[in-house]
Structures are given as C-alpha cells and as structure tokens.
C-alpha positions as CSV (number, residue, x, y, z in Angstrom):
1,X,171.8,48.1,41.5
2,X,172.1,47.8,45.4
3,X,169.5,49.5,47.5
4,X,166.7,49.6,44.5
5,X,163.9,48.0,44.3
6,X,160.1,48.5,43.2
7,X,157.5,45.5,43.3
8,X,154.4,47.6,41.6
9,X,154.3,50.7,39.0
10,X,154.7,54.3,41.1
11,X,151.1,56.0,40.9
12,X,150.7,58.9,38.2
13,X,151.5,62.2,40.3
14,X,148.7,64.1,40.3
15,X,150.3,67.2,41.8
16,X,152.3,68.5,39.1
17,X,155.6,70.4,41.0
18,X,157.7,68.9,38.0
19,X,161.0,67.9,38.1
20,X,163.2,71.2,37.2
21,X,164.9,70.6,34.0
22,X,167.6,73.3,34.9
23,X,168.5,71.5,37.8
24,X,171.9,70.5,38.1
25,X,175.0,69.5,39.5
26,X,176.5,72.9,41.8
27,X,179.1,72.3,44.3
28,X,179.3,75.4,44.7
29,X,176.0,75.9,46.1
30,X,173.8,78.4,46.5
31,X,172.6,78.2,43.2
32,X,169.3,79.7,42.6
33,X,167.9,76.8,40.7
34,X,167.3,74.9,43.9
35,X,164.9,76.1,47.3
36,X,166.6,78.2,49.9
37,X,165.6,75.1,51.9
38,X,167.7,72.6,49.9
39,X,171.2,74.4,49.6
40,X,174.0,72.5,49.4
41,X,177.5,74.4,50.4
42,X,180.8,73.2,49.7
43,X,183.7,74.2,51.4
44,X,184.9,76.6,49.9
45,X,182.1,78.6,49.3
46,X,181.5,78.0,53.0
47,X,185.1,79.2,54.0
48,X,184.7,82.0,52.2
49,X,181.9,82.7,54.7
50,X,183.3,82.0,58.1
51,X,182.7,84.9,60.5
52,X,179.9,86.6,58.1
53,X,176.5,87.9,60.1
54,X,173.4,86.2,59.2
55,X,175.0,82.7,59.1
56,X,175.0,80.1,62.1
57,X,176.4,76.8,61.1
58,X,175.4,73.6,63.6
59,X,177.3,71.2,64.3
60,X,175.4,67.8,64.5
61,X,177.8,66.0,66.0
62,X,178.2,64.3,69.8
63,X,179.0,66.9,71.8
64,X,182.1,65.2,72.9
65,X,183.2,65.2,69.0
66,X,182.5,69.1,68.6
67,X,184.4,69.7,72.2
68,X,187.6,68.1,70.3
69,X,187.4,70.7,67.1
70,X,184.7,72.0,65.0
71,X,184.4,74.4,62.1
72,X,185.0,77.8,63.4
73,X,181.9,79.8,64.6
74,X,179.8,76.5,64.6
75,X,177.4,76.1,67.8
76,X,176.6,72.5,68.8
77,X,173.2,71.4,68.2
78,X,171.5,68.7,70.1
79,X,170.5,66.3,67.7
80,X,169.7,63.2,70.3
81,X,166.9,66.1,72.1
82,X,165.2,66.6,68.9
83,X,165.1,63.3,68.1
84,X,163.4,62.6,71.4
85,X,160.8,65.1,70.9
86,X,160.0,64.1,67.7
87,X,159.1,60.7,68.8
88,X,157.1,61.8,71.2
89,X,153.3,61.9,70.9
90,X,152.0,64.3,69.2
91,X,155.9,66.1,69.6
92,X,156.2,66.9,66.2
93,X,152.7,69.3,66.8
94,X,154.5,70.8,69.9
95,X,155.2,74.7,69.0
96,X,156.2,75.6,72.8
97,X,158.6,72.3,73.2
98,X,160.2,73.0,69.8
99,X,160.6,76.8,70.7
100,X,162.4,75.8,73.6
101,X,164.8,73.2,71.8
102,X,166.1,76.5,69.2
103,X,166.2,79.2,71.0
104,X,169.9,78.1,71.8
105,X,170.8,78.0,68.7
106,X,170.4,81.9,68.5
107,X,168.1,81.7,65.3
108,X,166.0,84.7,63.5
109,X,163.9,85.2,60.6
110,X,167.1,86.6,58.7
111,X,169.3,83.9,60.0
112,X,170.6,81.5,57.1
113,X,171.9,78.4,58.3
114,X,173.8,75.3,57.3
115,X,174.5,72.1,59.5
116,X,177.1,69.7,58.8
117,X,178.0,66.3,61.3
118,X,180.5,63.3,60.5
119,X,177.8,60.7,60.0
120,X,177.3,60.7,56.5
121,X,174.6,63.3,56.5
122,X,172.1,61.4,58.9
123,X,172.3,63.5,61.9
124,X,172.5,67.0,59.7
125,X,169.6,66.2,57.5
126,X,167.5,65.1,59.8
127,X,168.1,68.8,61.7
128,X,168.1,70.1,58.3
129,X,164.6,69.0,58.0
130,X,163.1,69.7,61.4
131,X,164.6,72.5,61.2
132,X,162.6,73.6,58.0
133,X,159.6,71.5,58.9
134,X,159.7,74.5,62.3
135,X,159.4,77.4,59.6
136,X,163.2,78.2,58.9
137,X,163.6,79.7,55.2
138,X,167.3,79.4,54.4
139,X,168.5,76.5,55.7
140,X,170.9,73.9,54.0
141,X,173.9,71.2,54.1
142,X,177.5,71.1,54.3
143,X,178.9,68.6,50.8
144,X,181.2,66.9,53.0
145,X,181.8,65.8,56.9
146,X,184.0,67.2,59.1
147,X,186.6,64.9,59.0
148,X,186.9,65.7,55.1
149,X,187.0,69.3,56.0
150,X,189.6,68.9,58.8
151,X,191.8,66.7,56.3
152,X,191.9,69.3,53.8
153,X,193.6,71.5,56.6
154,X,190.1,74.2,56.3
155,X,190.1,76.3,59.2
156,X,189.3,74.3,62.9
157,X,188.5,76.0,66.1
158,X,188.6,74.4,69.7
159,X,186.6,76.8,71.7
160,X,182.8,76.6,71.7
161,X,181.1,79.4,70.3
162,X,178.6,81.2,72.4
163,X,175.7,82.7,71.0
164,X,172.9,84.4,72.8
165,X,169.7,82.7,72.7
166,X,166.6,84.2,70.9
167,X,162.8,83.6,71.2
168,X,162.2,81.2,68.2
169,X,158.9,81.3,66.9
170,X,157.8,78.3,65.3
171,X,155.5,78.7,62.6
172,X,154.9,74.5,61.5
173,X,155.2,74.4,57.8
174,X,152.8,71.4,57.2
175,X,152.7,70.8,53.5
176,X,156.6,69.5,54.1
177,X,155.6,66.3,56.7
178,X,153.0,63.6,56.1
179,X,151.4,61.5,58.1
180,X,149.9,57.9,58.9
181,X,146.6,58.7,57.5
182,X,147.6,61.1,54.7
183,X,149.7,58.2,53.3
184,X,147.0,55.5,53.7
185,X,144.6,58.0,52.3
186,X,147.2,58.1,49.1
187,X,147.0,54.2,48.5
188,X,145.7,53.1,45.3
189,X,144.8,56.6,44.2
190,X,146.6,59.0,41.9
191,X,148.8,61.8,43.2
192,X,152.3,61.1,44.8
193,X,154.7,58.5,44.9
194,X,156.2,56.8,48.3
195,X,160.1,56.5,48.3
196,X,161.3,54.1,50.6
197,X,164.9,55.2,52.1
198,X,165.7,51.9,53.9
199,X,167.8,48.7,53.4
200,X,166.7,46.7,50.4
201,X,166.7,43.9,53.6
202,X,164.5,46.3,55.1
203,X,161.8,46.5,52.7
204,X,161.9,43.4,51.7
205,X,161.1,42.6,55.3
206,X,163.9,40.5,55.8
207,X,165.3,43.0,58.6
208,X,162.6,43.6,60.9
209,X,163.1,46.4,62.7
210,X,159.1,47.0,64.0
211,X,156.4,44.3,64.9
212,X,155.5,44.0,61.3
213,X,158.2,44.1,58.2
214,X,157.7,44.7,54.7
215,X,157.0,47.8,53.0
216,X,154.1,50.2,52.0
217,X,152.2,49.1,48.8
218,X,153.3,50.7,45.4
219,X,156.4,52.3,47.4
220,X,159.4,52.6,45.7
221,X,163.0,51.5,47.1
222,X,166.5,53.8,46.5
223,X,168.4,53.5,50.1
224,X,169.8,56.7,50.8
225,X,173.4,55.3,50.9
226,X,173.4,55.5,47.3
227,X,172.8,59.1,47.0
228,X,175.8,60.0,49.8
229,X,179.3,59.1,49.9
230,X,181.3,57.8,53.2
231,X,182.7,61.2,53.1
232,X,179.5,63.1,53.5
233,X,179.8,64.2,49.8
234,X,176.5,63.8,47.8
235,X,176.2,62.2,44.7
236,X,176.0,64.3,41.9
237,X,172.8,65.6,40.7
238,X,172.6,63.4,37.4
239,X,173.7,60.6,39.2
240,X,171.3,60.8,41.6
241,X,168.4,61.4,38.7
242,X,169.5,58.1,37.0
243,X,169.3,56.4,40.6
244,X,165.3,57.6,41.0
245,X,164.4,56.5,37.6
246,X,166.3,53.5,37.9
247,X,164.0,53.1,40.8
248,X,161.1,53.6,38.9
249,X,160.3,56.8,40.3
250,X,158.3,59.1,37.9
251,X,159.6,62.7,37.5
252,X,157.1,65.3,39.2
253,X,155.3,65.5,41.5
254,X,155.2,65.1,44.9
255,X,156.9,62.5,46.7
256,X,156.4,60.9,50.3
257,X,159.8,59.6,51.7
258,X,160.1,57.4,54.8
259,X,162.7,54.9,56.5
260,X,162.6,53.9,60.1
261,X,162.4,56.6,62.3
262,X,162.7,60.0,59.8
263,X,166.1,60.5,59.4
264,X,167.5,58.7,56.0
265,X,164.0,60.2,55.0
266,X,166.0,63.7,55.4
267,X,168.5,62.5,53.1
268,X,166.4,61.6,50.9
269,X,164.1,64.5,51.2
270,X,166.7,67.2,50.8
271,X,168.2,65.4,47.5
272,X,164.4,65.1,46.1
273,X,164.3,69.2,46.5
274,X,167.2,69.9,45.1
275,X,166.1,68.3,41.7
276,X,162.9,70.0,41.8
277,X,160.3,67.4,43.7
278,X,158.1,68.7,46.5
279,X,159.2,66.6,48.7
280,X,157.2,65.3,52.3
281,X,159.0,63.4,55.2
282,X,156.5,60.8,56.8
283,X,158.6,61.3,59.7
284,X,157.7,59.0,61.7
285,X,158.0,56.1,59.2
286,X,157.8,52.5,59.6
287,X,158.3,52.9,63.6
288,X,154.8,53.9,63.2
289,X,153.7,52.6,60.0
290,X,155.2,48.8,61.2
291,X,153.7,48.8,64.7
292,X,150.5,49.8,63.6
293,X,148.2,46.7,63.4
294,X,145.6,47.2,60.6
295,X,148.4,49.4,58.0
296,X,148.7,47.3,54.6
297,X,152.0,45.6,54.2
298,X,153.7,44.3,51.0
299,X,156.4,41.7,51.6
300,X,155.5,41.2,55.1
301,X,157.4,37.9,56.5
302,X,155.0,37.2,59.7
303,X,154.6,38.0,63.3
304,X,157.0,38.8,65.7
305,X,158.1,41.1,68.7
306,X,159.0,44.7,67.6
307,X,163.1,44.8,68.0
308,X,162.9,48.5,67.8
C-alpha cells in the first residue's frame, strides 16, 4: 500500500499504555473511550454547540480565508506565529513567548476547544498539538474542513469574533514531545516505536528535504495522507488500525512520530491517541534530525546542500 514502508522489525514496547480494545470508530465524538486531548467532533455534534460557554473553536486558516467566512463564533488563530516559535531555539521551552502567542485566543483552564482549517488537518493538528503540548486539557479536531462544512450549507458567519484576551499560563506537558537525544537514546533498545509521517520518497531518501535524507533506524513508515481524506475527514478507526499494522507497527506502547518539521507528526499523533497509544511528537523532526551531522541514517542517498 502507498505511504508504508518498514526496512527492520519495530522494537518490543516496553512501556505498556496498550492499544484500547474498546476503541472505535465515533463520528460523533466526544466519546469517552478516547483522551479529552484527542476528540474528534463532527458537525453536527459541533452545531449543536455553536454559541455554548466553555467552547472556543480556532480557525487555522490564512487570515485572509477566515476574513471571507468562518464557522460562527470561531476566532482566528495564527498558525504561521507558532510555527515560527517553535522553530526557534530552544522556542518550544519558551513559557513567556508561548503565553504571549494564546492569550488572544481567550483561553482558561475550563475552556474546551476544537480547531478546524481547510488544509487537510495539517495546520489544525499541528495547533492541536502545541496547543496540548502548552498544558490545555480538552482540546480536539473538527472531522471535516471548512469547505465541507460550508458545502453542507452549516451555519457561516462573516464577522470576526472578538474575544477578550486572558493571561495563559503555560504549564509544558513534557511526556507528550521528544527530543533529539531522547530518540537516539531509544535506538537499538526496547521501549517505543518511531512512526515516520512523511512521503515514502521521503524516507526512502529519495526527496531530500534536509542536508542528509533517509530515515531513522528501525522507524516505521505510514504517511499521514493515508489516515485523512482531501476533505479533512479522518479515516475510520479500523481503518486506520489495519494501516499501522500493515506498517508493522506493534500495538502498545508508546510511539515517537516525526515528519519534517512537526506537523504531519500532529496528524499522526492525534490518530495514535485516539486508538489508545501514548503518543510523543519529536517535533522538530528531520529538520533537526537531517541537519545534524553525526545522527544515524538508514537509506541515506549522500551529501548534499540542505533544500529546506
């Protein structure tokens, strides 16, 4: 199948979360079988509440695309700023900056909220994650883009919402992002599995996208296209099972994903935690893992200047 690949057996996970046997398929969301940190809403349950307190839906869209409609009550968030930070050094470690970047958004410790964009989840997972990764409890996705909620004729709104901002304390929850040396530390020993959310090109290091190409040893590869539609619609749940054990990934566990630059690692991430993994983002991925000179590289096609 397109988008999987493995070249070695996944290690034995050593952490045993376990893969939730009563997880399953839920448009409807909310269900209780999966983390308040990966629930999925569909429309209607999200219709029914528009206008409710406690909820602030983001819209991860250009600002230009919110300015022409968005879903009623939804404030724009700025993905392309967090994006920035994150790639800054040391940014993801950055309480005050990250503080600053939310208090927009008008966000409490009660606050439940779910981001949707038109990009086939990449932009809203990736807030989705930060987001939780900054110490939000309830946070989840839209099933479906706005353009599939608009063509459904779902309620639009033209106006921007304005909320008032509020001090957002950031409390990092580390156990959900990895890092360079975690994952190097991981190699060759028992205790999770690397999923690889990138182009079978990619990791085959045909499509070099950092000074080095290839892919970590023992990682696994399922491209995160595979587990979201064009419409923004995820897979369903047992679909998306067969696709990780087609992959050769081992139920349980907890399991590293990566990409290029952290964001198809959200999609991947937030799909792992609704069937029950404990899930880590290496966020910064093979932009840091690729451009690193002394990380070990499977499939790696020789030297050459880093495209980005």
């Amino acid at each position: 199948m397109a988008g999987i690949l493995c070249l070695a057996a996944v290690w034995e996970a050593a952490v045993i979360v376990g893969l939730n046997p009563e997880a399953r398929e839920d448009r409807a969301a909310g269900s209780h079988s999966t983390p308040a940190t990966a629930r999925l809403w569909s429309f209607e349950e999200l219709k029914a509440h528009l206008g409710k307190p406690g909820l602030r839906i983001l819209d991860a869209r250009p600002k230009e695309a919110y300015q022409a409609g968005h879903l009623p009550g939804a404030v724009w968030v700025d993905v392309a700023a967090a994006e920035k930070l994150a790639a800054t050094p040391a940014g993801l470690k950055d309480a005050e900056a990250w503080a600053a970047w939310a208090a927009p958004l008008g966000i409490g410790p009660e606050t439940e909220v779910v981001v949707y964009d038109d990009q086939r989840q990449l932009a809203a997972a990736r807030i989705w994650w930060l987001l939780t990764y900054l110490g939000v409890e309830r946070a989840g996705l839209v099933d479906g883009g706005y353009t599939l909620w608009a063509s459904q004729g779902l309620p639009v709104a033209m106006e921007a919402t304005v909320v008032e901002p509020r001090p957002f304390q950031v409390r990092f929850q580390s156990q959900r992002l990895a890092e360079r040396g975690e994952v190097l530390a991981a190699l060759g020993k028992p205790g999770v599995q690397v999923l690889d959310a990138r182009s079978p090109a990619e990791y085959a290091g045909v499509d070099r996208r950092s000074k080095r190409s290839g892919h970590i040893p023992s990682a696994c590869n399922l491209e995160w296209k595979n587990l979201v539609g064009d419409d923004g619609r995820f897979v369903p749940l047992d679909q998306a099972r067969d696709l990780l054990g087609a992959a050769r990934l081992q139920p349980g566990g907890t399991v590293i994903t990566h990409c290029q630059g952290g964001g198809r690692a959200s999609v991947a991430a937030f799909v792992l935690e609704r069937l029950g993994y404990a899930a880590r983002n290496y966020y910064a991925s093979w932009g840091d893992w690729g451009n690193a000179e002394d990380t070990p590289i499977e499939g790696e096609t020789g030297p050459a200047s880093e495209r980005g």
